[in-house]
ChimeraX commands (.cxc) that place a marker at each C-alpha (Angstrom):
marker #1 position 67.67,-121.88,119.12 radius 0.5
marker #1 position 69.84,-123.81,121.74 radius 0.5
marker #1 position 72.82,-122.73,123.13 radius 0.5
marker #1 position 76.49,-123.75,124.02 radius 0.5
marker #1 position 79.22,-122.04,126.47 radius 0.5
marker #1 position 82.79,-122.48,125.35 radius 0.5
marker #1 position 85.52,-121.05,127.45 radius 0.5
marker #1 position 88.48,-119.69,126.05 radius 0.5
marker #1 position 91.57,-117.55,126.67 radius 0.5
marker #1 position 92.88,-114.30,124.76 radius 0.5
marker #1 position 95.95,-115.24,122.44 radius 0.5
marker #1 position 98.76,-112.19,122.36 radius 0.5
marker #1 position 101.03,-114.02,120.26 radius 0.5
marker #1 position 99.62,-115.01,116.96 radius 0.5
marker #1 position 102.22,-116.09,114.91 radius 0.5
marker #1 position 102.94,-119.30,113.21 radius 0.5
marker #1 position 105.54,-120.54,115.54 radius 0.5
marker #1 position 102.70,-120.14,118.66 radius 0.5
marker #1 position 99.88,-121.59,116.19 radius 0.5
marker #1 position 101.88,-124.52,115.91 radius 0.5
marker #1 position 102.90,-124.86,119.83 radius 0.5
marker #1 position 98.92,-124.03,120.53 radius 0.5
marker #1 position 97.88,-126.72,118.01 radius 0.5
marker #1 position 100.62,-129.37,119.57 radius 0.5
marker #1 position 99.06,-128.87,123.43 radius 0.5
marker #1 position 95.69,-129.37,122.03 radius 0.5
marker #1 position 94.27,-126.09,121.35 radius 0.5
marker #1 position 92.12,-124.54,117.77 radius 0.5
marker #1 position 93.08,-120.70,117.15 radius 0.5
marker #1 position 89.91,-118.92,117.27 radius 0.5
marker #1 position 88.37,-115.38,115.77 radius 0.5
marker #1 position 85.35,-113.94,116.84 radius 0.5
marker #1 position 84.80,-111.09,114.84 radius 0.5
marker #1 position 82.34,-108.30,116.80 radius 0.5
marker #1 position 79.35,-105.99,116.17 radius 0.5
marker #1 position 81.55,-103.22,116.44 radius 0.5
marker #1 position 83.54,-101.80,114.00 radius 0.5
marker #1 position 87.31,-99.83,113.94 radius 0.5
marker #1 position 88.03,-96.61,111.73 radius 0.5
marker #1 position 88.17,-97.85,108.32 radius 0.5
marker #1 position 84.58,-99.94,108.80 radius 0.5
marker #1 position 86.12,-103.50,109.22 radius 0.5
marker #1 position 84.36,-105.69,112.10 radius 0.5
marker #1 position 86.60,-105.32,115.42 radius 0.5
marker #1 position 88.29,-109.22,115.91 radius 0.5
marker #1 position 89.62,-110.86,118.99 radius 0.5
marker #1 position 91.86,-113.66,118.79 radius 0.5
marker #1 position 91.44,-116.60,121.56 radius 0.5
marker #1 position 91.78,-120.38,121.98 radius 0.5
marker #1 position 89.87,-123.06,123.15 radius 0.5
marker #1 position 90.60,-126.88,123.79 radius 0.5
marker #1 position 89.99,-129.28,121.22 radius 0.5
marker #1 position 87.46,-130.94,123.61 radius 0.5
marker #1 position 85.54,-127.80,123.97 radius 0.5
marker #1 position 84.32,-127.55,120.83 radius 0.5
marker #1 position 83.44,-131.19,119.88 radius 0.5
marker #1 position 79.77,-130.74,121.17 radius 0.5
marker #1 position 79.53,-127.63,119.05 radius 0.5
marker #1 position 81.18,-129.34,115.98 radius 0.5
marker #1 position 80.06,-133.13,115.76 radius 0.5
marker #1 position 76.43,-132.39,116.37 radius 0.5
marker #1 position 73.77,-131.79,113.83 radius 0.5
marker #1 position 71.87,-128.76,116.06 radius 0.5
marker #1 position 72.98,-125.48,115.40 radius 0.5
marker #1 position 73.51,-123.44,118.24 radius 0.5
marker #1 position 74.17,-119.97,119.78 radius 0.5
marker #1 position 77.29,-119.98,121.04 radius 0.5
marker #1 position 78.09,-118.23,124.53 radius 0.5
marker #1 position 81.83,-117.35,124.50 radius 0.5
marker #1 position 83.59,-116.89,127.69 radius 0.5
marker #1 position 86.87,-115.33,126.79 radius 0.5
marker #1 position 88.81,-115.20,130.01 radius 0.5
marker #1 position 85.59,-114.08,132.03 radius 0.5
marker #1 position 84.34,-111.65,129.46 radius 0.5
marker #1 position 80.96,-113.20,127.78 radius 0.5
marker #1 position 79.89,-112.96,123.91 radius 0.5
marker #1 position 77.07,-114.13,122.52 radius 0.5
marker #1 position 77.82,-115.59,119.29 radius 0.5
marker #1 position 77.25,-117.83,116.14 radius 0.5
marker #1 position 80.23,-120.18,114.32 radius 0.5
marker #1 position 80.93,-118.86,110.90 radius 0.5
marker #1 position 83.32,-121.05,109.39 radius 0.5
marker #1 position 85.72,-123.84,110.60 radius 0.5
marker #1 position 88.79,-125.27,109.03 radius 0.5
marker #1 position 89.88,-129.01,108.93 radius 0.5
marker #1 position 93.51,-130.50,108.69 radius 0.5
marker #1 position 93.40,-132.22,105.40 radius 0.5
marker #1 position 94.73,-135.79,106.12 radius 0.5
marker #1 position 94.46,-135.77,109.94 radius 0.5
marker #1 position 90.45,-134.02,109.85 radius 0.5
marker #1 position 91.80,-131.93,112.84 radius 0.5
marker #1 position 89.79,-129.20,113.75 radius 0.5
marker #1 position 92.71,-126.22,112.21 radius 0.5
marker #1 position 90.60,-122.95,113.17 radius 0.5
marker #1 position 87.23,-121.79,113.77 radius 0.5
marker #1 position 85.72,-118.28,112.79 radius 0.5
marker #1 position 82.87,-116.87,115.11 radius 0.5
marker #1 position 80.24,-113.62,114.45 radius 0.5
marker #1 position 79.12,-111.82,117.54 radius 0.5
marker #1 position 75.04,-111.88,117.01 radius 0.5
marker #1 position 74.08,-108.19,116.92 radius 0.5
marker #1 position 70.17,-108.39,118.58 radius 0.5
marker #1 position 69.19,-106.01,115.17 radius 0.5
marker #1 position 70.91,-107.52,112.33 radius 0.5
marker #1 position 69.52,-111.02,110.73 radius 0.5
marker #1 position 72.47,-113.55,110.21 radius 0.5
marker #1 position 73.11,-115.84,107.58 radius 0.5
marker #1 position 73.38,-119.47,108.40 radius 0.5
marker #1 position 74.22,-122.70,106.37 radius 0.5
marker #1 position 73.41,-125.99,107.58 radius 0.5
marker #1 position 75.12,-129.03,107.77 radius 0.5
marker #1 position 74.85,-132.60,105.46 radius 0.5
marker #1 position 73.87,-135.25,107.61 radius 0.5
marker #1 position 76.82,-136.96,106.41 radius 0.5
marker #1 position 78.77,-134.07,108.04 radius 0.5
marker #1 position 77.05,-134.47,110.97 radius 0.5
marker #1 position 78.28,-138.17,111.39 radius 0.5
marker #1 position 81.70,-137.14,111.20 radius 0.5
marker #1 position 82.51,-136.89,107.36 radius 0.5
marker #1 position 83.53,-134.40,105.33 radius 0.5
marker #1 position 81.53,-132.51,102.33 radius 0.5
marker #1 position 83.75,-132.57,99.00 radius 0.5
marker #1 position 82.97,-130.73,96.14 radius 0.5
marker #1 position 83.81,-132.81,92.85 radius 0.5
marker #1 position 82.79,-129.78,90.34 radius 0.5
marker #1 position 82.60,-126.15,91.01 radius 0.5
marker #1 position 81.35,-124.97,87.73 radius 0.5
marker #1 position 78.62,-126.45,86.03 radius 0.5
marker #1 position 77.28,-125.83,81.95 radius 0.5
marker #1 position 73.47,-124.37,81.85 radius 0.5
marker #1 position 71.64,-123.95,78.46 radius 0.5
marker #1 position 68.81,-121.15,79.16 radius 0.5
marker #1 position 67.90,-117.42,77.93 radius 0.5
marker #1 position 70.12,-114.79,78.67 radius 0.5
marker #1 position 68.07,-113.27,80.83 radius 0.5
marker #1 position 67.43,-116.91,83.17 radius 0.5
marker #1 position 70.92,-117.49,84.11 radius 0.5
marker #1 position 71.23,-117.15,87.82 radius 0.5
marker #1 position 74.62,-115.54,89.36 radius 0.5
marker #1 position 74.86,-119.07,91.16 radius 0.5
marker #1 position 73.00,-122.55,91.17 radius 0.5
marker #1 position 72.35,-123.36,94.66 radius 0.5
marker #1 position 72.20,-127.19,96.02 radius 0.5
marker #1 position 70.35,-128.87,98.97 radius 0.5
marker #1 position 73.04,-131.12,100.55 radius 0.5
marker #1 position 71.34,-131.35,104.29 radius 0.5
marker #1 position 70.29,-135.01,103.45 radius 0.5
marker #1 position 73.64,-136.41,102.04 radius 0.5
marker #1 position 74.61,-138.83,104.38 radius 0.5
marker #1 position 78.46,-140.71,104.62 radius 0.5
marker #1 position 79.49,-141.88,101.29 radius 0.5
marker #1 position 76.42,-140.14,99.29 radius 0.5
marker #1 position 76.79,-138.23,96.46 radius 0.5
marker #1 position 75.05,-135.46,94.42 radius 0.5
marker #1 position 75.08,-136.52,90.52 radius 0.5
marker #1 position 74.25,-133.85,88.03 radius 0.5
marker #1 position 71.22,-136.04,86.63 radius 0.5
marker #1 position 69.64,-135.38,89.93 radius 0.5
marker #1 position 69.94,-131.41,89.84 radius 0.5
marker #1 position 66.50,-129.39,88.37 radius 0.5
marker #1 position 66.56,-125.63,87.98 radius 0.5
marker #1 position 63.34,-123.95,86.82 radius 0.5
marker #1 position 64.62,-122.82,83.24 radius 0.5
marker #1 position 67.83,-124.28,82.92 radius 0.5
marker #1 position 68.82,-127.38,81.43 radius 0.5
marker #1 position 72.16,-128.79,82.30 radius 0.5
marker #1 position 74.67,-129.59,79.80 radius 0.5
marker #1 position 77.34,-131.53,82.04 radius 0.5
marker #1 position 77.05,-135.44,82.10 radius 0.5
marker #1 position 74.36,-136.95,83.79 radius 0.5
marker #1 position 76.37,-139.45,85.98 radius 0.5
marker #1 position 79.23,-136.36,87.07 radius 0.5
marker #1 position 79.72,-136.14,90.71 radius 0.5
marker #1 position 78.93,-132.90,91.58 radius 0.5
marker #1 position 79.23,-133.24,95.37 radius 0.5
marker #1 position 79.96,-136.16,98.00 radius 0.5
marker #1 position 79.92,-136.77,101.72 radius 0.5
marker #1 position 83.23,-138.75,102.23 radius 0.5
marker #1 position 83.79,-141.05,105.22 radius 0.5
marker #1 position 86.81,-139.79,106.91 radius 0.5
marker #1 position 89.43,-142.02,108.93 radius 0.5
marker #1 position 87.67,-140.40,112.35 radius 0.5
marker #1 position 84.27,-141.28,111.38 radius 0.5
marker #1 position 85.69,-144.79,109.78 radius 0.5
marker #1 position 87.23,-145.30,113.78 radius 0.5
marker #1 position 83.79,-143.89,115.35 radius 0.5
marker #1 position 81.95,-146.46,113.32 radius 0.5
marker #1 position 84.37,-149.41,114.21 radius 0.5
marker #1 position 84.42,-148.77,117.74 radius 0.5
marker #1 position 80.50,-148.06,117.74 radius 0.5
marker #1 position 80.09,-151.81,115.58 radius 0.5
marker #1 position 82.18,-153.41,118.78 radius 0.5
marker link #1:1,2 radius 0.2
marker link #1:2,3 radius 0.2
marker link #1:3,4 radius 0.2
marker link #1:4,5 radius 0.2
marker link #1:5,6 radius 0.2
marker link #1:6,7 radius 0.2
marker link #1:7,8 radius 0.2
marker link #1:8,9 radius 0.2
marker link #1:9,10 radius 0.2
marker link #1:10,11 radius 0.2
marker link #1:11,12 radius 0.2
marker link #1:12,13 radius 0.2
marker link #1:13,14 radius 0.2
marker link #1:14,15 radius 0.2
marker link #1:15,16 radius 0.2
marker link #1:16,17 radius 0.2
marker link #1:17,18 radius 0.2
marker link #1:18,19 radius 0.2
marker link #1:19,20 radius 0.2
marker link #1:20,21 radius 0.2
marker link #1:21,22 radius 0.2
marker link #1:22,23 radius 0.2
marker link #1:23,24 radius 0.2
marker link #1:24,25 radius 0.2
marker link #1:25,26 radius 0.2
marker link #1:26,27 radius 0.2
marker link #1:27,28 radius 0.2
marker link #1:28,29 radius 0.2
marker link #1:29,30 radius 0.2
marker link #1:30,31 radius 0.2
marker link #1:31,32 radius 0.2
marker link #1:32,33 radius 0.2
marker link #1:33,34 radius 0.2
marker link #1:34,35 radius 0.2
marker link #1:35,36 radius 0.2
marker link #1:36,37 radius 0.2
marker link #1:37,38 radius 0.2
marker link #1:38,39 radius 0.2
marker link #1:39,40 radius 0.2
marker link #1:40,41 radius 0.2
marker link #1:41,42 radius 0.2
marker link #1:42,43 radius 0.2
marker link #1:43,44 radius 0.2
marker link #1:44,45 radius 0.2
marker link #1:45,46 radius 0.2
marker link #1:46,47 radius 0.2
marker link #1:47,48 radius 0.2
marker link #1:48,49 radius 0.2
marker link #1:49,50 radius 0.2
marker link #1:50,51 radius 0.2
marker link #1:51,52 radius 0.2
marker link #1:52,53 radius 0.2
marker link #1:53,54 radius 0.2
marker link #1:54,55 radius 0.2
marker link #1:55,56 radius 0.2
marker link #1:56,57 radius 0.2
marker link #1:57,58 radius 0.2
marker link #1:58,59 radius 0.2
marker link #1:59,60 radius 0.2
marker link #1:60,61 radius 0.2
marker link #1:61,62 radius 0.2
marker link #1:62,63 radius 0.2
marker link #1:63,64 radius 0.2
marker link #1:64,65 radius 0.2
marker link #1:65,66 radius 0.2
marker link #1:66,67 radius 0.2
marker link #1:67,68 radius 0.2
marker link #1:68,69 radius 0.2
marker link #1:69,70 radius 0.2
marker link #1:70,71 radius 0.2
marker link #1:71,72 radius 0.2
marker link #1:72,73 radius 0.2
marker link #1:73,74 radius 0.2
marker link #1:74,75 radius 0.2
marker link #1:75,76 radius 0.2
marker link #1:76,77 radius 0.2
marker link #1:77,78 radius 0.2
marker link #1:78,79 radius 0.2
marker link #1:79,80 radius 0.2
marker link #1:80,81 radius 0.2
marker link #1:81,82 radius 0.2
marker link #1:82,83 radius 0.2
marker link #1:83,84 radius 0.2
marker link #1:84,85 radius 0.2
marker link #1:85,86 radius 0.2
marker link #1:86,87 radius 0.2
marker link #1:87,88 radius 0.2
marker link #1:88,89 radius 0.2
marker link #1:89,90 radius 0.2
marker link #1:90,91 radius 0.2
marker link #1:91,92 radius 0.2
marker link #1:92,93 radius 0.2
marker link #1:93,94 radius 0.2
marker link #1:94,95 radius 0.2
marker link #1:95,96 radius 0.2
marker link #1:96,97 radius 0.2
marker link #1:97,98 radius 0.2
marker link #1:98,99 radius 0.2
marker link #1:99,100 radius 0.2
marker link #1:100,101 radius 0.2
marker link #1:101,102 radius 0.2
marker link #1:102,103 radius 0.2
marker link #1:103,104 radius 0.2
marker link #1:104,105 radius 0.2
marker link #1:105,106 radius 0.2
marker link #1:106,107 radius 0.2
marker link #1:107,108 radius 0.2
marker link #1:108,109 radius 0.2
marker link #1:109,110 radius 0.2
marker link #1:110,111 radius 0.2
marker link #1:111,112 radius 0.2
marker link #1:112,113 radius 0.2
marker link #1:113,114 radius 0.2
marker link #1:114,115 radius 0.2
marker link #1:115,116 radius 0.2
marker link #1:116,117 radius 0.2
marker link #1:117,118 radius 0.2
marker link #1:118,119 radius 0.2
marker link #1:119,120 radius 0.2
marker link #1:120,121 radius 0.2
marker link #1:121,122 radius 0.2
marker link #1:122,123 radius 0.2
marker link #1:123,124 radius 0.2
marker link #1:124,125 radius 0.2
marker link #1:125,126 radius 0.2
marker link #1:126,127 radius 0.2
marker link #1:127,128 radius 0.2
marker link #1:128,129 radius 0.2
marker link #1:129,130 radius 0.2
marker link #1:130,131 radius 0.2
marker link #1:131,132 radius 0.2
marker link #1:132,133 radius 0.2
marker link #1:133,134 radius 0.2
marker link #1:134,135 radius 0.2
marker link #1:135,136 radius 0.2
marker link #1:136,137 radius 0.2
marker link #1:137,138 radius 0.2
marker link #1:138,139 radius 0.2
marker link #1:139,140 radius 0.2
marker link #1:140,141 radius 0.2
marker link #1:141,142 radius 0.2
marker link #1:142,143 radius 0.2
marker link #1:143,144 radius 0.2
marker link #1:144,145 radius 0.2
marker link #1:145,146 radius 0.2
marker link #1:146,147 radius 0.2
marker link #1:147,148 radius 0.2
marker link #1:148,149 radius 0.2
marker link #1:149,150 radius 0.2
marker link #1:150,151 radius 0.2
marker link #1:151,152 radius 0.2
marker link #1:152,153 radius 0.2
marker link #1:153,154 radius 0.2
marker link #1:154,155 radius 0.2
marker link #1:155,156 radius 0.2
marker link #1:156,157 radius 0.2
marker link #1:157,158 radius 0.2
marker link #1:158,159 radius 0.2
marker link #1:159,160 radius 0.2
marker link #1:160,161 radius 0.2
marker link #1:161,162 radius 0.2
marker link #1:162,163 radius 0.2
marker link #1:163,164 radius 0.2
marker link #1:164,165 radius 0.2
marker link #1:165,166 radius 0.2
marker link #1:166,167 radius 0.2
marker link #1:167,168 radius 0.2
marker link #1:168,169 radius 0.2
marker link #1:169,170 radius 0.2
marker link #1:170,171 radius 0.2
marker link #1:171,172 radius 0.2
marker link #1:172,173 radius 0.2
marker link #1:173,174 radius 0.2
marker link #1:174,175 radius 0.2
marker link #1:175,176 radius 0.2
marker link #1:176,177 radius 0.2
marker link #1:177,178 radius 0.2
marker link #1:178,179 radius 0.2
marker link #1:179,180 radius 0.2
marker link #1:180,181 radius 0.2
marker link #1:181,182 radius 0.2
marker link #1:182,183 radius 0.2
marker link #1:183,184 radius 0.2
marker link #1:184,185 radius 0.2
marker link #1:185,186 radius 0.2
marker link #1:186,187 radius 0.2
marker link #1:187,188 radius 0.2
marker link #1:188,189 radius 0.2
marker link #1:189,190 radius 0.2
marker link #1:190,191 radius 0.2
marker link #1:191,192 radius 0.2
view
C-alpha cells in the first residue's frame, strides 16, 4: 500500500470558537484515535490540525494510502477513517484517523470513482423493502458503488441479492454520485 506524510500541530484549545478561527486561517480539525487505550477501554485520541493543502493529495485521489502523521515531530503511522464535508461549500470540515496497530486487520471502504473526481456520494434511500424467508433476511444489504462515476446513479432495478426480491420501485434512486460546484469549477477550468 502507498503512503503519504502529513504534518500537523497539536490543538489545546478545542472549542467551537477556535474550530471556527482554525477553519477561517485554513486549517481541518483532526483526530487520530491510537492503539492504545485509557482506563475505561476507549481508544486514547489526540487532537491536531493540518492545512487544507495538506490533505488534498490524500483526499482527491482515488489510491488509498497509509498515512504517516507528523504531529509536531512525533510520527504515527496511520489510516483515514472518516472525513466530513461542509454541505454547500464541499469544504473539507474534519477528518478522523486510526493508528494501524501491526497485529490487528483494519477495515477499509473504498471510494466511487465519482468521488474520486471530486463529487460527492448521496444516498437517496436508506431503507429498502425485501420479500424472502425469515431465515434469508440479511442484517444489511450491501452495495458496490466503486464504479459510480459524476452524475451516476444506483436504481433499485439494478440491485440482485441471492434470495431476496425487492419490493421498492424499479426506477427509485437508491444512490448517486453528484457533481459538486468544486468538481463543476475543476471540470471548467480543465475544458479551457
Amino acid at each position: 500500500m502507498k503512503s503519504i506524510e502529513i504534518k500537523g500541530s497539536v490543538r489545546t484549545d478545542l472549542g467551537k470558537k477556535a474550530t471556527r478561527e482554525l477553519r477561517k486561517n485554513n486549517g481541518v480539525p483532526c483526530v487520530v484515535y491510537g492503539v492504545q487505550k485509557d482506563e475505561n477501554g476507549n481508544p486514547v485520541a489526540t487532537h491536531f490540525s493540518v492545512t487544507t493543502d495538506g490533505l488534498r493529495n490524500l483526499v482527491y485521489t482515488p489510491h488509498i494510502y497509509v498515512v504517516d502523521l507528523n504531529i509536531d515531530g512525533k510520527t504515527v503511522n496511520a489510516i483515514m477513517k472518516d472525513i466530513q464535508f461542509h454541505p454547500v461549500k464541499d469544504s473539507i470540515l474534519h477528518v478522523d484517523f486510526y493508528q494501524i496497530d501491526e497485529a490487528k486487520p483494519i477495515v477499509m471502504e473504498g471510494l466511487a470513482e465519482g468521488v474520486r473526481a471530486g463529487g460527492k456520494l448521496a444516498l437517496q434511500m436508506r431503507k429498502l423493502k425485501v420479500k424472502a424467508l425469515y431465515n434469508a433476511i440479511p442484517e444489511r444489504l450491501t452495495i458496490d458503488v466503486t464504479a459510480l462515476g459524476l452524475g451516476k446513479t444506483i436504481k433499485v432495478g439494478e440491485l440482485h441479492y441471492e434470495g431476496l426480491e425487492l419490493i421498492n420501485a424499479k426506477e427509485a434512486v437508491v444512490c448517486a454520485v453528484k457533481l459538486t460546484r468544486a468538481a463543476r469549477g475543476a471540470a471548467a477550468t480543465a475544458g479551457k
